[in-house]
ZAMARGU-4260 file (C-alpha; in steps of 0.2 Angstrom, whole numbers, plus 5000, padded with zeros to 4 digits):
<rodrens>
0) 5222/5705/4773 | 5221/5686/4774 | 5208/5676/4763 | 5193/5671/4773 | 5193/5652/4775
5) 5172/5646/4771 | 5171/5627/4776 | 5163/5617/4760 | 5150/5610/4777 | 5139/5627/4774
10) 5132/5617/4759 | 5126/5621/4742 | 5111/5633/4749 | 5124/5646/4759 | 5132/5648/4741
15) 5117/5651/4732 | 5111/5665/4745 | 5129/5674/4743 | 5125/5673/4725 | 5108/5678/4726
20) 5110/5696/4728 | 5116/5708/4739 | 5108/5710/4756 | 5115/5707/4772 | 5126/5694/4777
25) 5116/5693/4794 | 5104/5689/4784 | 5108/5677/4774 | 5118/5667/4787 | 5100/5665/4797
30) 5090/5659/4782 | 5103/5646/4782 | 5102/5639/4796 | 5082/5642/4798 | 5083/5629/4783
35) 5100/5617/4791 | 5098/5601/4801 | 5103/5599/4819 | 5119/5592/4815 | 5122/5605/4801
40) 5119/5619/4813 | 5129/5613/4825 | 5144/5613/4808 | 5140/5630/4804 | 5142/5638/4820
45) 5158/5628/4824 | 5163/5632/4804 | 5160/5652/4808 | 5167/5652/4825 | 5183/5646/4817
50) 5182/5660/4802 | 5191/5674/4803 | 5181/5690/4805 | 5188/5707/4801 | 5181/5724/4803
55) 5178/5733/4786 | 5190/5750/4786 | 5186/5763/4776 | 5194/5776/4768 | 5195/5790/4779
60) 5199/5803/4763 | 5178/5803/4760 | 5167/5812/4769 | 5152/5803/4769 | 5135/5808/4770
65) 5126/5796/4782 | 5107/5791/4777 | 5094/5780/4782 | 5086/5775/4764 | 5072/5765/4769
70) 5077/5750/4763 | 5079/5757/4746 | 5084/5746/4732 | 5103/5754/4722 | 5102/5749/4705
75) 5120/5747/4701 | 5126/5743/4682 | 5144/5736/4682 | 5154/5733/4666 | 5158/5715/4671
80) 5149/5708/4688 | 5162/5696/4689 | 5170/5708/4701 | 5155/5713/4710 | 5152/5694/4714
85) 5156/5678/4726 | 5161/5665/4715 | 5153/5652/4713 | 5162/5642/4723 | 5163/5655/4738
90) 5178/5649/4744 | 5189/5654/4728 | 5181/5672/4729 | 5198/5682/4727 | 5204/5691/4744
95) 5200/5709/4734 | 5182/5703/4728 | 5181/5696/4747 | 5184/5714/4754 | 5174/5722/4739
100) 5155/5714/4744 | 5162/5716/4764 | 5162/5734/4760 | 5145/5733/4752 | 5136/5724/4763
105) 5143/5738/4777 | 5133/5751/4766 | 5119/5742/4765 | 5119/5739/4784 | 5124/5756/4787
110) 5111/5765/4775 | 5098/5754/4775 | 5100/5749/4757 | 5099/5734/4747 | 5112/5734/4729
115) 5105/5725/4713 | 5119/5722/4703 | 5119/5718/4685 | 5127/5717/4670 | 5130/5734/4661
120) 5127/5736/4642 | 5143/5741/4631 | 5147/5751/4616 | 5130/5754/4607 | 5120/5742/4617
125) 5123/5754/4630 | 5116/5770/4619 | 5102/5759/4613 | 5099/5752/4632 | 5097/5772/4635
130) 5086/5774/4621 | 5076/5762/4628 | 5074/5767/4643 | 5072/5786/4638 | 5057/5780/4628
135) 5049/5772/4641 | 5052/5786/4654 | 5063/5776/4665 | 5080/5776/4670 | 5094/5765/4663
140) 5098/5762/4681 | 5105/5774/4697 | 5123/5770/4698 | 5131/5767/4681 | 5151/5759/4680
145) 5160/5762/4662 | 5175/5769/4655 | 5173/5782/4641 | 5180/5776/4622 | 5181/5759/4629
150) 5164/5754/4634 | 5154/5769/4624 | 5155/5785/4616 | 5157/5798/4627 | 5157/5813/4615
155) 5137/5805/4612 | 5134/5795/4629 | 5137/5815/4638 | 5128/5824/4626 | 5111/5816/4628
160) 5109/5823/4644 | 5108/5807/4652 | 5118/5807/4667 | 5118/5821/4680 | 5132/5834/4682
165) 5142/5831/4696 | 5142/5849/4702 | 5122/5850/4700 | 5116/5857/4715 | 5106/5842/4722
170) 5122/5833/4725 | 5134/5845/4723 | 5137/5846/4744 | 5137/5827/4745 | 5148/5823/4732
175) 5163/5837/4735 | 5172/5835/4721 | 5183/5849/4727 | 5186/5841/4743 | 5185/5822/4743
180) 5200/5813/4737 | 5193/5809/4720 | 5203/5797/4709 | 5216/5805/4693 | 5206/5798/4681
185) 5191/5812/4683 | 5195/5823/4668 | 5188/5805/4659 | 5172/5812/4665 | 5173/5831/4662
190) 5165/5835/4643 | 5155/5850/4638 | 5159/5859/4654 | 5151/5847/4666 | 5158/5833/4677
195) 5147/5819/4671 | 5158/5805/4679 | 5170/5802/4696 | 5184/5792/4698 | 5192/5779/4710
200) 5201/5765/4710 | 5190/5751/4718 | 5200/5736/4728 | 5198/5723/4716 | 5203/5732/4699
205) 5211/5722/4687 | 5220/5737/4681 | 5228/5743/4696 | 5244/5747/4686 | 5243/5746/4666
210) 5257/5747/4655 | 5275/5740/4665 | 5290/5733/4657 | 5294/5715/4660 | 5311/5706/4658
215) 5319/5690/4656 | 5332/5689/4671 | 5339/5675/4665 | 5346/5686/4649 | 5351/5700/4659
220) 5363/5688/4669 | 5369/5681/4653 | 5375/5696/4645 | 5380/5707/4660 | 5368/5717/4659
225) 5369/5731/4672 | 5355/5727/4686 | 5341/5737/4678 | 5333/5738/4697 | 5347/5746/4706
230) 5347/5759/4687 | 5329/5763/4693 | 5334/5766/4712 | 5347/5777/4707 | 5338/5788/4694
235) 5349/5780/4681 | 5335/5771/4671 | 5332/5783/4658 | 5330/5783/4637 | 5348/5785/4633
240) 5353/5772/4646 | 5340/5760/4638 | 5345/5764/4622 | 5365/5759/4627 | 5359/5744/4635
245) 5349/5738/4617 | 5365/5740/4607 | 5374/5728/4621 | 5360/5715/4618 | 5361/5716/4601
250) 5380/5715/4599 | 5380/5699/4612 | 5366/5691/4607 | 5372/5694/4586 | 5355/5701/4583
255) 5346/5686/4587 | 5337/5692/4601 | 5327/5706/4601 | 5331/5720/4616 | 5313/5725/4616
260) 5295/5718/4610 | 5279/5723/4612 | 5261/5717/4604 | 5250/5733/4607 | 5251/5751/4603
265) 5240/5757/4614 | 5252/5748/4627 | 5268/5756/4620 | 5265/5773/4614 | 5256/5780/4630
270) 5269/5775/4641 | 5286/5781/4631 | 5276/5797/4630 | 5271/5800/4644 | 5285/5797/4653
275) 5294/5810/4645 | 5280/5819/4652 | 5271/5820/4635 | 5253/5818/4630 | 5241/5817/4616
280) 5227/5824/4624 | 5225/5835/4638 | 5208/5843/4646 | 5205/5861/4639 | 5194/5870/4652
285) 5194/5886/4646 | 5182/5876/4632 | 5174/5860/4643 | 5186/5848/4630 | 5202/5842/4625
290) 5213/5849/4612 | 5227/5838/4601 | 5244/5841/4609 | 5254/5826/4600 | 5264/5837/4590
295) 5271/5845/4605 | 5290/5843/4608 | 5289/5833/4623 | 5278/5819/4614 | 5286/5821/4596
300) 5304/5819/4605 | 5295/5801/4614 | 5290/5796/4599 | 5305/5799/4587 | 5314/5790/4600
305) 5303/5775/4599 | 5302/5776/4582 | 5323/5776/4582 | 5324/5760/4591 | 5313/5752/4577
310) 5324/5758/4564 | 5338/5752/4575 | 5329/5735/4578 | 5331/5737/4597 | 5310/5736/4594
315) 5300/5721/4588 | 5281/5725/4588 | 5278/5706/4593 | 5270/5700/4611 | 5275/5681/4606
320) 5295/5685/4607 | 5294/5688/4624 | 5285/5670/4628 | 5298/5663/4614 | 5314/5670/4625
325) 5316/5680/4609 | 5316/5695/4616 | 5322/5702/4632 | 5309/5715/4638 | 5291/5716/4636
330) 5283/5730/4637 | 5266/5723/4641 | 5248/5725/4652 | 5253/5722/4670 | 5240/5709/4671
335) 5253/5698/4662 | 5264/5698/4673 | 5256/5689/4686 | 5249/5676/4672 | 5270/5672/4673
340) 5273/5671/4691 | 5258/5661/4694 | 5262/5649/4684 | 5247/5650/4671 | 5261/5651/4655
345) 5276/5640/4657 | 5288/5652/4649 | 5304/5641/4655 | 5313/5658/4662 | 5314/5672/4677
350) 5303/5685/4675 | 5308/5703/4683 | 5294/5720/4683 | 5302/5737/4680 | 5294/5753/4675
355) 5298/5759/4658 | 5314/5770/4657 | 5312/5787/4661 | 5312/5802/4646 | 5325/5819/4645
360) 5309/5829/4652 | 5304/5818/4664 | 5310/5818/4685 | 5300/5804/4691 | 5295/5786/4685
365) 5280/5783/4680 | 5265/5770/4670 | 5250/5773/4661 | 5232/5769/4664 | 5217/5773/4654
370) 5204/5760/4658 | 5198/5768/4673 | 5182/5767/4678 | 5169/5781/4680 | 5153/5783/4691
375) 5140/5790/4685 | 5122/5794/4690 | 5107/5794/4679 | 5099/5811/4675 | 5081/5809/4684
380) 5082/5796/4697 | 5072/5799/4712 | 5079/5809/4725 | 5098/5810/4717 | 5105/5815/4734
385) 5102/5797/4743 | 5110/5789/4728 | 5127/5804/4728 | 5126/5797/4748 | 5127/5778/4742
390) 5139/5783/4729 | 5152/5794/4739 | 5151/5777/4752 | 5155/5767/4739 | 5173/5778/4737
395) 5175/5778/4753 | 5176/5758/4756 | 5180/5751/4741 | 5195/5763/4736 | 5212/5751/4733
400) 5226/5760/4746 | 5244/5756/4742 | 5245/5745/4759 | 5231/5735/4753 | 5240/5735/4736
405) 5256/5731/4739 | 5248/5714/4750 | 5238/5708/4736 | 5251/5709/4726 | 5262/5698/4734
410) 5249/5687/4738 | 5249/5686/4717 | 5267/5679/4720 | 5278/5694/4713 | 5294/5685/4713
415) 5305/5695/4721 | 5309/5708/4733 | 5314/5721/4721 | 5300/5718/4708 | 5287/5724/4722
420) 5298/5740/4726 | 5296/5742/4708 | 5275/5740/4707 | 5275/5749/4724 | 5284/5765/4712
425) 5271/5762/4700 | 5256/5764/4710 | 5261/5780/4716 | 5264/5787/4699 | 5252/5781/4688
430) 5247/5794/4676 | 5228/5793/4663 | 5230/5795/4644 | 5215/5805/4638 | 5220/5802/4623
435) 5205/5792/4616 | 5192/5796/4628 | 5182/5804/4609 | 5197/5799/4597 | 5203/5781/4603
440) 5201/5770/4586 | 5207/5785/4573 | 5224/5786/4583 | 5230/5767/4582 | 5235/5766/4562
445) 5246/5781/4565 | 5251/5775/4579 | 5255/5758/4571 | 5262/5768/4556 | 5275/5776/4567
450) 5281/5757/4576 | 5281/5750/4557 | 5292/5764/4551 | 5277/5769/4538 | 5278/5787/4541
455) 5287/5799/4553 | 5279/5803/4570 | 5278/5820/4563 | 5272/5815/4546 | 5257/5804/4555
460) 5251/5815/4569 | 5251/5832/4556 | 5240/5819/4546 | 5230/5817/4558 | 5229/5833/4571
465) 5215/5843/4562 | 5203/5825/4560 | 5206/5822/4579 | 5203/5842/4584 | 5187/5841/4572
470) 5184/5826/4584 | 5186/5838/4602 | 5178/5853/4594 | 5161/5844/4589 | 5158/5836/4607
475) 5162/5853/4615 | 5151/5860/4602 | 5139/5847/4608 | 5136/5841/4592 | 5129/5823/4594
480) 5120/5812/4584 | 5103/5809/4595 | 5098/5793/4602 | 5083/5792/4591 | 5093/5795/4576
485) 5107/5785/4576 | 5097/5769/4581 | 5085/5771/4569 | 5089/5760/4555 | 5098/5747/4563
490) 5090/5731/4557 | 5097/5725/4541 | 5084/5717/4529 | 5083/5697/4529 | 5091/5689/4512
495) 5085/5669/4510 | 5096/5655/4510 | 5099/5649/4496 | 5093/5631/4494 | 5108/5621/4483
500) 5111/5603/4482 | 5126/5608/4494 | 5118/5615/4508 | 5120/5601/4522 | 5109/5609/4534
505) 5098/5625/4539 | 5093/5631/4555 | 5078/5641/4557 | 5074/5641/4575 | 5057/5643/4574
510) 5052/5629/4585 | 5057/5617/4595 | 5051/5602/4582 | 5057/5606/4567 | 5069/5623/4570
515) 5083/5612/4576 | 5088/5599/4565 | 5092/5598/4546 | 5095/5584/4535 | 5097/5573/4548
520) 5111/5585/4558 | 5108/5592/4575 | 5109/5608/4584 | 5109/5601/4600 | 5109/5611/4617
525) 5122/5610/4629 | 5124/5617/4646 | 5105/5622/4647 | 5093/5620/4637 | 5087/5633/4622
530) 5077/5648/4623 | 5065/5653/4608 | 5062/5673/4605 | 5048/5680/4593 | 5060/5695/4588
535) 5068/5683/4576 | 5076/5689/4558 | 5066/5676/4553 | 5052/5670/4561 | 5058/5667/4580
540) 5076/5666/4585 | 5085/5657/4598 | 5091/5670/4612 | 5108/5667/4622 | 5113/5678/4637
545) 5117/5675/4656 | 5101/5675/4659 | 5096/5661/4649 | 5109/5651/4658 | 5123/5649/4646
550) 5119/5637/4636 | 5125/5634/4617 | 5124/5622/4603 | 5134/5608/4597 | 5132/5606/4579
555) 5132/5585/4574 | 5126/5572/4563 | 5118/5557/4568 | 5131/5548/4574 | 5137/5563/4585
560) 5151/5569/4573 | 5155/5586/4564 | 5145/5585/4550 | 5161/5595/4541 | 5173/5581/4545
565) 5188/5581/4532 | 5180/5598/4522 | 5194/5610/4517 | 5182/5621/4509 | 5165/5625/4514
570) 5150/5640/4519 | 5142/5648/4532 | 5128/5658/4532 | 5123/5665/4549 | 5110/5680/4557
575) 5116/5687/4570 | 5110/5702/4585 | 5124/5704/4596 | 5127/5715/4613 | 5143/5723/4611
580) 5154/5709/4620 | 5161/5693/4616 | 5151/5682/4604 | 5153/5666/4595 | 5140/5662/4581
585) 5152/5648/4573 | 5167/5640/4583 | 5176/5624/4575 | 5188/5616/4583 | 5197/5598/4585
590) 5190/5596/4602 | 5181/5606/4614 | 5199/5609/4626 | 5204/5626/4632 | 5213/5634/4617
595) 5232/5638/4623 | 5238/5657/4622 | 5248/5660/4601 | 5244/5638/4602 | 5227/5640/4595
600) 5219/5629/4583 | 5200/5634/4577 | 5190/5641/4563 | 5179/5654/4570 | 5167/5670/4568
605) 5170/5682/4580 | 5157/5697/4586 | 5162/5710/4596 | 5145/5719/4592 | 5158/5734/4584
610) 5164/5722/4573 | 5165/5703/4566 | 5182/5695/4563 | 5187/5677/4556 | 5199/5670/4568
615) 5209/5656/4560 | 5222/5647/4570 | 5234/5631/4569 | 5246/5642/4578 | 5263/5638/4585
620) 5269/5650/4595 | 5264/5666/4586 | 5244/5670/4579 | 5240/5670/4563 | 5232/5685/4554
625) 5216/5688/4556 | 5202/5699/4544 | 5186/5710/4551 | 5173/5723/4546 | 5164/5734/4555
630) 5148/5730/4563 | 5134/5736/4574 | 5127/5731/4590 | 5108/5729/4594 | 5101/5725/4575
635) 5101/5711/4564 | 5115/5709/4553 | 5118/5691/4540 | 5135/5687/4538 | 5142/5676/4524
640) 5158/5665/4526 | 5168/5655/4512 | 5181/5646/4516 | 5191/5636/4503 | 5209/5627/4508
645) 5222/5642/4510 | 5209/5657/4510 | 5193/5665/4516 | 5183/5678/4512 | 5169/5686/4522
650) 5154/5696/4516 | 5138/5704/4524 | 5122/5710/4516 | 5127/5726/4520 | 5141/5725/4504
655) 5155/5723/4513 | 5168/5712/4507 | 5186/5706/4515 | 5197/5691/4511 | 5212/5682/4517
660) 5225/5672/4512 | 5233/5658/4523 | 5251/5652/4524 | 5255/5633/4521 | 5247/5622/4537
665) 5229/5633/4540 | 5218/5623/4528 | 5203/5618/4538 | 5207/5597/4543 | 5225/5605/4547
670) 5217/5613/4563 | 5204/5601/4567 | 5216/5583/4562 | 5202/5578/4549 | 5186/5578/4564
675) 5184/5590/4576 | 5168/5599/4582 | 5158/5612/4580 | 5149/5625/4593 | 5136/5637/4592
680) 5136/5651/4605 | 5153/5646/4614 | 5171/5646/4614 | 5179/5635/4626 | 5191/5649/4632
685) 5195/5650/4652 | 5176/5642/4660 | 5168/5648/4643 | 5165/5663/4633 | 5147/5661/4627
690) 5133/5673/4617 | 5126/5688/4622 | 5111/5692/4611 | 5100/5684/4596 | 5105/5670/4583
695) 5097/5663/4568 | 5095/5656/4551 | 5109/5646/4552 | 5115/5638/4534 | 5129/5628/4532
700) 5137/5621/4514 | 5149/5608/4510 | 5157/5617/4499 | 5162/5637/4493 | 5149/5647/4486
705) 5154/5651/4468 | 5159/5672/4463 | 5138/5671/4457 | 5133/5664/4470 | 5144/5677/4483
710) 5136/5691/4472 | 5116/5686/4472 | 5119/5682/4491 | 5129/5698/4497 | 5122/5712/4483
715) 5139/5715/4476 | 5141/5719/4459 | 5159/5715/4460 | 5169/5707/4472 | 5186/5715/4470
</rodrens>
């Protein structure tokens, strides 16, 4: 497929009705030009004659069921809309996105449908978004797009009767599950004895492929390495082969350079055992669940044997080796890989893609993916069969083909030849871990046990079989904590901030004239201005979300400077309401420049709406460590940071406690050089990464509360 070439002549108002929504393009293209000059007509119409035009293929492995809808608006919730979207600039929409809206806008022609696209709720704003609507007698939306453990609980999420079964006889004949070509991944949607959710691999997926093996080429010349791509072609690249081929790096590098690195478990551990055609999971039908199967020999034999290259030092459980040339392969998310051959991290060497060596019980190749995407329909949407038509259409047009694959991959700039043979072996043999679709976060301190040689794979996995089953058993049991019950006490009481003779400036948000400075310091509004809420934790709040623009706030004293200049030791007391996604409620940095990948320098408070973490980086090629506790999404919640020159501790109301301390280098004027600045709401990564909820009572102190103060603030008795 070749990238569509849109001439920057159709103007500002062609962009903004691509972005507007999702109906025809016919239609958009007329509006356009109803509202263009002459002259500009005249540009468009020479623009689009010179565009390239292709017809939208389908799928042909769907049987779709044709429909004329009316015009019927598709409520469609997406876990990141940056995929469902133009962008901004229409001309840098990606080639996959490009064919992703052609193939929507068919269906709406087709179908007589118009799609509303929006931004899907994660985690618990998801459950508390369902709550919601349940309360009001509504529907969340009619097509829903998440991935069980990773975007919500799907042993709660399918227990609330929520979404429709797939085999329910009002869509059962559209759908087909026994017939239509259905992706791998749909035992991710089958719990309790029902299909809640079906699978397939849409053309812009970011995870086409998800855990690979990448290598340094440069090393493998250097030490005569045999050529790992012709070991894979031959059937030759298996564990005990790997395993020789460590000992050799080892002995000619002197144990300087690690054979094999990798910075995430839930990367490794899936893809050594399944390719000895292990698991940890698997789908029990006979009961509707899954039952534990990591003690079985298969997956105790892939395990023992990544546990032996630890013991060996073949294995170093650090991603930043691999950017260092300190290691020579990386078993790493695929998506990395192209971050090297597109020259977005100058690593200075060759890169080369393989699939991770094969296991004793294995006959094929294979990698792992377990973000795939389910669809879903809401339980008592209005006439459930047009939406199974939309749906089944959507398969049908939007499913990624190896053909399509393969081209967008080398449009990505794959370096060579023998690096897209090995992605095109991938992509035909990419198996789904089930292994946390209920269980995902109890399984990664074992699994991180095991890699740091903490306990046996036998050891961790008898420790933690019967919490895991216990796990399976209560969803197939159906035992699920209800909507009503688990979000009823939420909101966390409202402590005051404590008024000291060191407390520089307090931000209460309650009105535009007073709520925003303190003390002669500023919260001043950038990118947009700020939105007042009356569902403060105090009074009114300031609320931060796409649809407020995405604006933030730049914390300053008069003369525009951070009001912490040259502070090694200060306080932060902040009220926060988060959506379960990327949040910023304090960012301080030297300058408001893209952080650099392991390079990072800031001081920051992290919510994820699951949890809160200090991130606290003058890095230099490898992050430092970082603490967190465990939060909630959708309620109020006050956090308490103290930060003093080589530590940092932080508390919440709730009477948590968990401290830090630094190496030499990290006191605060280390990272920012003495100035610096400080953001409300953002973090300059990539274009931004901004604030998804509510924010209040800000406080910040020049200096670190006392144990006393820590105490009457938190509620702890002791803070040990």
């Amino acid at each position: 497929m070749k990238k569509r070439v849109l001439s920057i002549l159709l103007g500002l108002s062609m962009v903004m009705g691509l972005l507007s929504g999702c109906g025809s393009s016919s239609e958009k293209t007329e509006e356009v030009k109803e509202s263009a000059t002459s002259s500009t007509q005249e540009e468009v119409a020479q623009t689009t004659a010179e565009t390239e035009v292709e017809e939208v293929e389908t799928y042909a492995g769907f049987e779709e069921t044709p429909m004329d809808l009316g015009g019927r608006t598709i409520r469609l919730k997406v876990f990141n809309t940056t995929y469902w979207t133009y962008a901004s600039n229409v001309d840098d929409t990606s080639n996959e996105t490009l064919a992703l809206m052609e193939a929507l806008e068919s269906i709406e022609k087709d179908y007589n449908c118009v799609f509303e696209i929006s931004q899907a709720d994660k985690g618990e704003d998801f459950e508390a978004a369902l709550l919601t609507a349940k309360a009001a007698g509504e529907t969340y939306c009619d097509i829903y797009e998440g991935m069980p453990y990773c975007h919500f609980d799907a042993a709660n999420v399918y227990g609330y009767n929520v979404m429709m079964d797939m085999n329910d006889p009002q869509i059962a004949d559209i759908i087909k599950l026994d017939s239509n070509p259905w992706g791998d991944a749909n035992n991710l949607g089958y719990l309790y004895g029902k299909q809640y959710g079906v699978n397939f691999m849409r053309k812009n997926n970011g995870d086409i492929i998800r855990s690979v093996l990448c290598f340094n080429k440069d090393y493998i010349e250097q030490y005569g390495i045999e050529d790992p791509y012709e070991l894979v072609r031959n059937g030759e690249w298996t564990f005990d082969k790997f395993e020789e081929i460590c000992a050799e790096i080892v002995a000619q590098s002197d144990g300087t350079v690690a054979p094999l690195s990798c910075g995430l478990e839930e990367i490794i551990v899936p893809q050594f055992v399944l390719a000895n055609n292990g698991s940890i999971a698997e789908l029990d039908e006979t009961t509707g669940g899954y039952k534990f199967t990591g003690l079985s020999d298969n997956t105790m034999e892939a395990l023992n044997y990544l546990s032996n290259l630890s013991q060996k030092e073949y294995l170093s459980y650090a991603n930043a080796n691999f950017y260092n040339q300190e290691s020579v392969f990386y078993c790493a998310i695929y998506n990395e890989m192209k971050y090297f051959v597109q020259g977005v991290n100058d690593i200075g060497f060759n890169v080369g893609l393989l699939p991770g060596p094969m296991g004793p019980q294995a006959d094929d190749y294979c990698t792992t993916s377990y973000s795939a995407a389910m669809y879903h329909i809401m339980e008592g949407v209005e006439k459930p069969e047009e939406i199974a038509a939309v749906l089944v259409a959507m398969a049908n047009r939007l499913t990624l083909v190896e053909e399509e694959a393969l081209e967008y991959q080398e449009m990505y700039g794959i370096p060579d030849e023998d690096s897209i043979e090995m992605f095109q072996i991938m992509f035909n043999n990419y198996k789904y871990d089930a292994s946390r679709v209920v269980s995902g976060n109890e399984l990664v301190s074992v699994n991180n046990a095991i890699l740091d040689l903490e306990k046996t794979p036998a050891e961790a996995y008898a420790e933690i079989e019967p919490v895991i089953q216990a796990m399976y058993d209560k969803a197939v049991a159906g035992d699920v904590t209800s909507l009503e019950d688990k979000f009823a006490d939420l909101n966390k009481p409202y402590v005051a901030i404590p008024e000291t003779d060191g407390l520089l400036a307090h931000f209460t948000f309650d009105d535009e004239a007073t709520g925003f400075t303190s003390n002669g310091i500023e919260a001043v509004a950038s990118n947009g201005a700020a939105v007042l809420a009356d569902d403060g934790h105090n009074g009114k709040a300031i609320h931060m979300d796409d649809d407020e623009g995405n604006y933030y706030l730049t914390i300053q004293d008069a003369s525009g400077n951070n009001p912490l200049a040259g502070k090694d030791e200060f306080t932060v007391i902040v009220s926060v309401n988060t959506k379960s996604m990327t949040n910023w409620p304090f960012f301080m940095a030297p300058d408001g420049n893209a952080p650099e990948y392991l390079y990072e320098k800031y001081l920051a408070i992290l919510d994820t709406g699951s949890n809160v973490t200090v991130e606290r980086y003058n890095n230099n090629g490898e992050r430092a460590q970082t603490v967190s506790l465990a939060s909630d999404a959708n309620g109020w919640k006050q956090y308490l940071l103290v930060v003093k020159e080589n530590s940092h501790t932080l508390y919440s109301t709730k009477g948590e406690i968990i401290s830090l301390e630094m190496p030499e280098g990290y006191k605060p004027t280390d990272i920012t050089g003495g100035e610096g600045v400080i953001f409300v709401g953002y973090a300059p990564w990539g274009t931004g990464e901004y604030y998804h909820g509510y924010l209040d009572e800000l406080a910040i102190y020049d200096y670190a509360f006392s144990d006393d103060e820590i105490k009457a603030f938190s509620g702890l008795t002791s803070l040990e």
